[in-house]
DSSP file (Angstrom, degrees, kcal/mol; ACC not computed):
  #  RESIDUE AA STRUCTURE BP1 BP2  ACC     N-H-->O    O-->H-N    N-H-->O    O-->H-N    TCO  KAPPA ALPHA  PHI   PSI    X-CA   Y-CA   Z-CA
    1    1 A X              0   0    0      0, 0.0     0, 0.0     0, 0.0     0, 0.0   0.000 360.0 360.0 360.0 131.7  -14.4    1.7  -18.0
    2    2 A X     >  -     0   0    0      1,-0.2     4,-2.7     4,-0.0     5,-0.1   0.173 360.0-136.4 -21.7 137.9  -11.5    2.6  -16.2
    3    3 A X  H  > S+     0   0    0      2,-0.2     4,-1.4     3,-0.1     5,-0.2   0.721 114.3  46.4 -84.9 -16.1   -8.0    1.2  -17.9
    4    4 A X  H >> S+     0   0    0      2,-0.2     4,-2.5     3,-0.2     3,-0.9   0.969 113.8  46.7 -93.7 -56.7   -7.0    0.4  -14.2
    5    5 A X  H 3> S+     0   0    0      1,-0.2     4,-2.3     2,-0.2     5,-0.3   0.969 113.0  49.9 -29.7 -76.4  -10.5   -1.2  -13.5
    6    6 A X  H 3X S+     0   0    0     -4,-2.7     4,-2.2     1,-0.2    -1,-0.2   0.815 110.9  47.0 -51.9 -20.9  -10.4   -3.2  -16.8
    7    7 A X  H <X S+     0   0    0     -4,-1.4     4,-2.4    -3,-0.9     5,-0.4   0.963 110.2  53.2 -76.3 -37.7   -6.8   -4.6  -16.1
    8    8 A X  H  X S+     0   0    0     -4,-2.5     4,-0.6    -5,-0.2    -1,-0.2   0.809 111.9  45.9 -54.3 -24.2   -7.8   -5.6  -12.5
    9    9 A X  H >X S+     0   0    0     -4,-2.3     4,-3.8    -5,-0.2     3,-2.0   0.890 109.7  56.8 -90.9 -65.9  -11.0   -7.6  -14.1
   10   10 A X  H 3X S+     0   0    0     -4,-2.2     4,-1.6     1,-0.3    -2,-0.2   0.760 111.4  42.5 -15.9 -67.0   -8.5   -9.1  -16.7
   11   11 A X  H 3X S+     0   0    0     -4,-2.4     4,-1.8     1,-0.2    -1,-0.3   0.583 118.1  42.5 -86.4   4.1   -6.3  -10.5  -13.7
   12   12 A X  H <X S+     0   0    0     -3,-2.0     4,-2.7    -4,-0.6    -2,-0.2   0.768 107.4  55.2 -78.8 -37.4   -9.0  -11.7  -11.7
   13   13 A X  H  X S+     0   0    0     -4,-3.8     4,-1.8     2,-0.1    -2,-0.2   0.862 115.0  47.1 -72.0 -14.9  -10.8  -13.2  -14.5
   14   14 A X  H  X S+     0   0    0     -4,-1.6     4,-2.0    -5,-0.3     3,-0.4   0.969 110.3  52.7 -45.9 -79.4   -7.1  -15.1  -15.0
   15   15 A X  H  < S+     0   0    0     -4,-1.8     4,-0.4     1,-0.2    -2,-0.1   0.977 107.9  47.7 -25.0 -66.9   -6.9  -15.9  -11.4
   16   16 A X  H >< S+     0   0    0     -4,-2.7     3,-1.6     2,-0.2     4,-0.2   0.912 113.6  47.9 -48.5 -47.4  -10.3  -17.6  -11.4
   17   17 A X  H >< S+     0   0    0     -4,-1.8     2,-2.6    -3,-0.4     3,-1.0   0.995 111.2  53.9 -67.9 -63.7   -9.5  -19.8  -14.8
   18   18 A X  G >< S+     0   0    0     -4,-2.0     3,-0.6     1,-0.2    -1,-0.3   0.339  84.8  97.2 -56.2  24.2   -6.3  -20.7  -13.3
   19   19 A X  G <  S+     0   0    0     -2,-2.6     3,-0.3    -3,-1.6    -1,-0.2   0.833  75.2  54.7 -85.6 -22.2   -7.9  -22.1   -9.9
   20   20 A X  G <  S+     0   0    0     -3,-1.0     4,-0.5    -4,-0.2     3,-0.4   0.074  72.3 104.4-100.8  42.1   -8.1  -25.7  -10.4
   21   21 A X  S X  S+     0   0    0     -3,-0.6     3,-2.7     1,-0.2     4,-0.3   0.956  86.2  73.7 -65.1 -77.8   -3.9  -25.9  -11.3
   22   22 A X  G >  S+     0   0    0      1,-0.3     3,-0.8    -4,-0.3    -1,-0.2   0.291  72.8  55.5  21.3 -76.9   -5.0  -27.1   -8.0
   23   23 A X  G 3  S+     0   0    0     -3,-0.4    -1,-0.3     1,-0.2    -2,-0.2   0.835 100.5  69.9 -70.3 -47.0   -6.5  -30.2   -8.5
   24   24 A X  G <  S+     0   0    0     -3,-2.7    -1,-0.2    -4,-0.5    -2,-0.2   0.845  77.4 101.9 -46.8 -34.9   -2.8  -31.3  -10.5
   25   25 A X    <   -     0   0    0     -3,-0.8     2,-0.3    -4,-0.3     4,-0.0  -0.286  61.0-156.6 -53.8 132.4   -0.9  -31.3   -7.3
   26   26 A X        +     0   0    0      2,-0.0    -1,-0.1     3,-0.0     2,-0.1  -0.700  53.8  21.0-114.8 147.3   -0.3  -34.4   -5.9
   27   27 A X  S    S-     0   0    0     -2,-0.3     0, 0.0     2,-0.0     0, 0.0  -0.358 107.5 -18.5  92.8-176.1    0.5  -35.1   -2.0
   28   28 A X        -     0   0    0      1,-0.1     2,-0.3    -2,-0.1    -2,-0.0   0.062  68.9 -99.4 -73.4-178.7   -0.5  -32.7    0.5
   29   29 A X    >   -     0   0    0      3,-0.2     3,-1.4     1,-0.1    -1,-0.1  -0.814  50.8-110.7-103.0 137.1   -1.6  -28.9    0.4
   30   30 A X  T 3  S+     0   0    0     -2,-0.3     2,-1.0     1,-0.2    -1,-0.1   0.006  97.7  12.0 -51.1 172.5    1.8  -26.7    1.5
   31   31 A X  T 3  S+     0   0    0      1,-0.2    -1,-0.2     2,-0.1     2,-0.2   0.188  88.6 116.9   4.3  29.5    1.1  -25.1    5.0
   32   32 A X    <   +     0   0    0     -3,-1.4     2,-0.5    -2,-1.0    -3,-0.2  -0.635  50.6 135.9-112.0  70.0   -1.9  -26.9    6.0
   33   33 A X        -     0   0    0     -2,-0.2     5,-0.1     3,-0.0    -2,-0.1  -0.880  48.0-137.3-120.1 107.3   -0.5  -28.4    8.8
   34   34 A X     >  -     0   0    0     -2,-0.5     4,-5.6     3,-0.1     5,-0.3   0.296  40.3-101.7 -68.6 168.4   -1.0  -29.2   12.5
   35   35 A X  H >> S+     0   0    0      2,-0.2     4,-1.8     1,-0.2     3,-1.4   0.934 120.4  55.1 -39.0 -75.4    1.3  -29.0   15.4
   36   36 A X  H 3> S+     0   0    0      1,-0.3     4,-2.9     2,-0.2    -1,-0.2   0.794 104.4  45.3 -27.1 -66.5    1.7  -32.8   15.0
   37   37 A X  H 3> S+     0   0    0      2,-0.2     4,-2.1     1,-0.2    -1,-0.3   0.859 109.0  64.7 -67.0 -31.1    2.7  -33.1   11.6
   38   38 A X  H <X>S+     0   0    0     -4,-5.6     4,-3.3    -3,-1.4     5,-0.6   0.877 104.2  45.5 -28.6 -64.7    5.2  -30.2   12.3
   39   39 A X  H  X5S+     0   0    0     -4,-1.8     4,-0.6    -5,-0.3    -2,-0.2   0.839 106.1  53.0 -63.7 -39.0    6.8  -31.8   14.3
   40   40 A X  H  <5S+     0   0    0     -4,-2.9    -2,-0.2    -5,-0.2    -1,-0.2   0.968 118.8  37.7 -23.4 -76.5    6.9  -34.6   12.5
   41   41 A X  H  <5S+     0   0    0     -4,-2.1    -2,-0.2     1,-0.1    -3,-0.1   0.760 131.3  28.2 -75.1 -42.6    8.4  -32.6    9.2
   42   42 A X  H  <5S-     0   0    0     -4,-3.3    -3,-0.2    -5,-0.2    -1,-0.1   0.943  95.8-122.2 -90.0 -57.8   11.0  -29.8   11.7
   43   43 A X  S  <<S+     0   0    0     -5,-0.6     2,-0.4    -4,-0.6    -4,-0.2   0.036  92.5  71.9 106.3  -9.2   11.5  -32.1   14.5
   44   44 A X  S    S-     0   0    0     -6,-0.5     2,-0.5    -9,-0.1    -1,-0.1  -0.983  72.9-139.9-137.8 136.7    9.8  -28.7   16.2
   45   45 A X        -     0   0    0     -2,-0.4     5,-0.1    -3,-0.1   -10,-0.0  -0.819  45.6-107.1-104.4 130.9    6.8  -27.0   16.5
   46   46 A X     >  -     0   0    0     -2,-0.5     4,-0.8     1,-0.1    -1,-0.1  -0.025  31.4-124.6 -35.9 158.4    7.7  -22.8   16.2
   47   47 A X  H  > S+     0   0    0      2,-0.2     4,-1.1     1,-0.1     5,-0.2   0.926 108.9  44.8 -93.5 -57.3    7.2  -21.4   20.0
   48   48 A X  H  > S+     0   0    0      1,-0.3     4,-0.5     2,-0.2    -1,-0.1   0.495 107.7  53.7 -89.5  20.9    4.8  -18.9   18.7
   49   49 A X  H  > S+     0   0    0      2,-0.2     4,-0.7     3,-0.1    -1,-0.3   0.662 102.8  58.3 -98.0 -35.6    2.8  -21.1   16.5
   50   50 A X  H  < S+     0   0    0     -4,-0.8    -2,-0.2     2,-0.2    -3,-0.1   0.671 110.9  50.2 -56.5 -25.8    2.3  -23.5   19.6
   51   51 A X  H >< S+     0   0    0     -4,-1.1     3,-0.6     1,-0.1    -2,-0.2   0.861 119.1  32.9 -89.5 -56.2    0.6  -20.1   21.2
   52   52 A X  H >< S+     0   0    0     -4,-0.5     3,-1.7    -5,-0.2    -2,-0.2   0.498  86.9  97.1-104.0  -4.0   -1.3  -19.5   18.9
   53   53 A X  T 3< S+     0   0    0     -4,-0.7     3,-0.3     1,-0.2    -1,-0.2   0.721  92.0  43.5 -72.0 -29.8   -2.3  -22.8   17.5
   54   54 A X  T <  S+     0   0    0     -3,-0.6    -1,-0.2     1,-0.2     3,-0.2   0.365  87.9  86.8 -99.2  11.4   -6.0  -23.1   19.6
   55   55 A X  S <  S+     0   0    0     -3,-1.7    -1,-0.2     1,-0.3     2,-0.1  -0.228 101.3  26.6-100.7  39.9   -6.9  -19.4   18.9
   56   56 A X        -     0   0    0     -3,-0.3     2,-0.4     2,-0.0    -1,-0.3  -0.318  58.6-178.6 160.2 114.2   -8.6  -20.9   15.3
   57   57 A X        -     0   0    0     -3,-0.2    -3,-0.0    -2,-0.1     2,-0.0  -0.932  45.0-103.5-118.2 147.8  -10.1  -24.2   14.1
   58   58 A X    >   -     0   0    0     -2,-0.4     3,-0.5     1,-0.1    -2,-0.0  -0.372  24.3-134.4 -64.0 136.9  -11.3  -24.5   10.7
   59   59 A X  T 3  S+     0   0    0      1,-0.3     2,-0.3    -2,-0.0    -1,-0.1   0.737 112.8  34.5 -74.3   3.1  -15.7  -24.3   10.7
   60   60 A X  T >  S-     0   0    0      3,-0.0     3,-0.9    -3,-0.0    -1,-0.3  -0.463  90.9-172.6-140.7  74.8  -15.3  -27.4    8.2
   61   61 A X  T <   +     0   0    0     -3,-0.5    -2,-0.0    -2,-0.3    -4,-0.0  -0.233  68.6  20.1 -78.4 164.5  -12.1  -29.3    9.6
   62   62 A X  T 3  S+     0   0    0      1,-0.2    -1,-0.2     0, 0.0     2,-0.2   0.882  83.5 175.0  60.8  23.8  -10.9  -32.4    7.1
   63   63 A X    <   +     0   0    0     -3,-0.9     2,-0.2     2,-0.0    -1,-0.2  -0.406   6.7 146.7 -69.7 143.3  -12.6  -31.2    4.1
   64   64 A X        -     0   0    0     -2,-0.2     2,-0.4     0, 0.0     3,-0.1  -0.807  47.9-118.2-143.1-175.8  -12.1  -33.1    0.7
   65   65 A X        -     0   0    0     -2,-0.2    -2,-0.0     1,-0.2     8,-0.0  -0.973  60.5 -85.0-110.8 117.0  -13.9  -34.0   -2.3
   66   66 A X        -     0   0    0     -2,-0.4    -1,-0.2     1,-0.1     0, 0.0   0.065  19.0-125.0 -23.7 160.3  -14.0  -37.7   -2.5
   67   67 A X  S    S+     0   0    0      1,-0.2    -1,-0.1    -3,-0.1     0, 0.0   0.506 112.6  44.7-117.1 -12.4  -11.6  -39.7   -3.7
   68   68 A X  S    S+     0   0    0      2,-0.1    -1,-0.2     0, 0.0    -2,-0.1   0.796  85.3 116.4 -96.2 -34.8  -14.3  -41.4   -6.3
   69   69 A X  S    S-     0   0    0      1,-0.1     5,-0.1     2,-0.1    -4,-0.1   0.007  77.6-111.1 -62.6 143.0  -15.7  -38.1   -7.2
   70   70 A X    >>  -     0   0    0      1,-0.1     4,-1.9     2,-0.1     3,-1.2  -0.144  19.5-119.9 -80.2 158.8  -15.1  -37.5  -10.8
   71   71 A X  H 3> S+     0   0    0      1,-0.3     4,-2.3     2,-0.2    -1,-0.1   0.916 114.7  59.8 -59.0 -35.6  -12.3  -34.4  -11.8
   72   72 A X  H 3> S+     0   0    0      2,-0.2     4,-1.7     1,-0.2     5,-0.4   0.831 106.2  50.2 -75.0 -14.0  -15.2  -32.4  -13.8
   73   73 A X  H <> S+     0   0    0     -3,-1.2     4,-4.1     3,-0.2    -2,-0.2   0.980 114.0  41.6 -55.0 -67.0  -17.2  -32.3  -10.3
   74   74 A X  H  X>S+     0   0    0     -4,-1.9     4,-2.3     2,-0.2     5,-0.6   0.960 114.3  48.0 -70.5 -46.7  -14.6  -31.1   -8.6
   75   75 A X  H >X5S+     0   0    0     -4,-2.3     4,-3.8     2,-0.2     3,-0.8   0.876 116.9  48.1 -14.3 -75.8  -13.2  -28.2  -11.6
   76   76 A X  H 3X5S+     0   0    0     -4,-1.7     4,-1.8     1,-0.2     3,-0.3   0.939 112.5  47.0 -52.4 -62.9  -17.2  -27.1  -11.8
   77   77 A X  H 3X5S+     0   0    0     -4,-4.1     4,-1.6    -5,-0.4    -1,-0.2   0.841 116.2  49.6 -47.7 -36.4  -17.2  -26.9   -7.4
   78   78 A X  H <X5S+     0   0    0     -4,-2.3     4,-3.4    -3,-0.8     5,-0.2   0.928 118.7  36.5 -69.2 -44.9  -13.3  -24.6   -7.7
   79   79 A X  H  X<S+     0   0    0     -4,-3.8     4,-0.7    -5,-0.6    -1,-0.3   0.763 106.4  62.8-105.8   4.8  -14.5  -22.4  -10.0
   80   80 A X  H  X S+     0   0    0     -4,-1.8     4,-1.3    -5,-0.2     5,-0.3   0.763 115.3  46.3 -47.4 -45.0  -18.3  -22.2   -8.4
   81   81 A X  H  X S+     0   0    0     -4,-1.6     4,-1.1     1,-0.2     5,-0.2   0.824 109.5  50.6 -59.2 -44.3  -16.0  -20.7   -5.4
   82   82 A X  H  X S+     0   0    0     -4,-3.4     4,-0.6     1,-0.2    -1,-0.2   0.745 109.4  40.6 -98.6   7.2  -14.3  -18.8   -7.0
   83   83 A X  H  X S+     0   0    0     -4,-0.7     4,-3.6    -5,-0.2     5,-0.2   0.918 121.9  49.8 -74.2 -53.9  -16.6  -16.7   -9.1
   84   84 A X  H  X S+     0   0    0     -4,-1.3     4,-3.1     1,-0.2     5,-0.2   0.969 115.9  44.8 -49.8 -51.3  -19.0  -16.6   -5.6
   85   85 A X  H  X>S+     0   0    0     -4,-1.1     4,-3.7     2,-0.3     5,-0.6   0.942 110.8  47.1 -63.0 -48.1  -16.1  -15.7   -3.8
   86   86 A X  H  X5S+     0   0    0     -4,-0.6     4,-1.5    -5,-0.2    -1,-0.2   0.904 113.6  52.4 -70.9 -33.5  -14.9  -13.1   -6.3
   87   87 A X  H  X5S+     0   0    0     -4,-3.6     4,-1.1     2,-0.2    -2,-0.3   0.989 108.0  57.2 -65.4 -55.5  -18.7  -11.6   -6.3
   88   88 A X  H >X5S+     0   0    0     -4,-3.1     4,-1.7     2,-0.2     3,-0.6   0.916 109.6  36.3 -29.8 -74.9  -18.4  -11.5   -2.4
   89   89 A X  H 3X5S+     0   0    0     -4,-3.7     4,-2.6     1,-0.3     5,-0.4   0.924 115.8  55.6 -76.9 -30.1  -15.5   -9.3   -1.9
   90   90 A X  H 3X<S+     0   0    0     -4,-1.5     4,-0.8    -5,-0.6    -1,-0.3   0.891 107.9  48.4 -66.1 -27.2  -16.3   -7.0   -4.9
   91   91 A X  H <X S+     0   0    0     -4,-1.1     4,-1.5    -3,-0.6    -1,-0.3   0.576 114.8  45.5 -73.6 -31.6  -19.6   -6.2   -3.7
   92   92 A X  H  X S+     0   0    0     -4,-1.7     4,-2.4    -3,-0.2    -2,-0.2   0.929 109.5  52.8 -83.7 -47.3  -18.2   -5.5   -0.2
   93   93 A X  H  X S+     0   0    0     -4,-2.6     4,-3.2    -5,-0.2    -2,-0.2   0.875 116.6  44.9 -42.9 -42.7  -15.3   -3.4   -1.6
   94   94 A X  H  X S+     0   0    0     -4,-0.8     4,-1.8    -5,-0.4    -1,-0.2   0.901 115.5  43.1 -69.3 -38.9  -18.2   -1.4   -3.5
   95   95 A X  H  X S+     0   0    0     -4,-1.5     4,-2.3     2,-0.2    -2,-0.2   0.919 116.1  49.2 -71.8 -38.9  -20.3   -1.1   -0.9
   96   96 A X  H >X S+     0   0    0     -4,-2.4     4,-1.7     1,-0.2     3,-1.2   0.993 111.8  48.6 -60.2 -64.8  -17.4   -0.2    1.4
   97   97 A X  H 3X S+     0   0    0     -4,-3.2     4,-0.6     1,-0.2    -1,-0.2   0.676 100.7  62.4 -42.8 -21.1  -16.1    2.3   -0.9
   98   98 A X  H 3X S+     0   0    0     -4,-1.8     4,-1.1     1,-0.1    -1,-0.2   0.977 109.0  50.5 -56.5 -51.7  -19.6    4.0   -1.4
   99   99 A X  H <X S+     0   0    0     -4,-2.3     4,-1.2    -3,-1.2    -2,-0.2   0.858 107.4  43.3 -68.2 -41.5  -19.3    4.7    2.5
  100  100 A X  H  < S+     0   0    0     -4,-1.7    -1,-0.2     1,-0.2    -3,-0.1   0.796 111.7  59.1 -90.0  -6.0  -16.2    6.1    3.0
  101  101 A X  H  < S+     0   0    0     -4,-0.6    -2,-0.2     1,-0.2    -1,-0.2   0.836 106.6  49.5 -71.9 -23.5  -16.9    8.6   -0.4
  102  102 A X  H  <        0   0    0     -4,-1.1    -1,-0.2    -5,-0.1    -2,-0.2   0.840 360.0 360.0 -87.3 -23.0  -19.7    9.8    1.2
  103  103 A X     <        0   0    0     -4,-1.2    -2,-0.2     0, 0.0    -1,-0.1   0.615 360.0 360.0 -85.6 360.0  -17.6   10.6    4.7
C-alpha cells in the first residue's frame, strides 16, 4: 500500500473514532440556523442568505435522537454513519477514478 494511501486511511480511521466529540456539546449545533433565529442572534438576517434561504430544506427537517435514548445508542448510530458514509464516498472516488484513467 501506498505511504500516501495508508496515511489518508490513518486520518480517516481518526476522524471516524473522533465523531461522537459530538454528543459532549451542549446547547445548540453552530450554524444550523434559520432566518429566524438569525435574527434573533445578529439583529439581521445577511441579504444574500435571505436569497438563498428557500433554494434547500433539509429531506429530514428537526432531526434528533431522543432525549431518553441512552448515549451508547446514539455513539453506535454516529459511528454507523460514519463508517457507511466513509464506504460511500470511497467507493465513488474509486469508481470515479477508474473512469477518468481509462479516458
Amino acid at each position: 500500500m501506498d505511504k500516501i494511501v495508508r496515511n489518508l486511511l490513518i486520518g480517516l480511521g481518526v476522524m471516524i473514532v473522533l465523531v461522537p466529540l459530538g454528543l459532549l456539546a451542549t446547547g445548540e449545533t453552530f450554524g444550523e440556523w434559520a432566518n429566524e433565529e438569525l435574527q434573533e442572534k445578529l439583529g439581521f438576517v445577511p441579504h444574500g442568505l435571505e436569497q438563498l434561504a428557500s433554494l434547500w430544506s433539509a429531506p429530514i427537517p428537526e432531526y434528533a435522537f431522543p432525549e431518553d435514548e441512552p448515549k451508547t445508542g446514539k455513539v453506535a448510530a454516529y459511528y454507523i454513519s460514519a463508517i457507511v458514509g466513509a464506504i460511500i464516498c470511497a467507493g465513488l472516488l474509486y469508481f470515479i477514478g477508474k473512469r477518468v484513467a481509462k479516458a
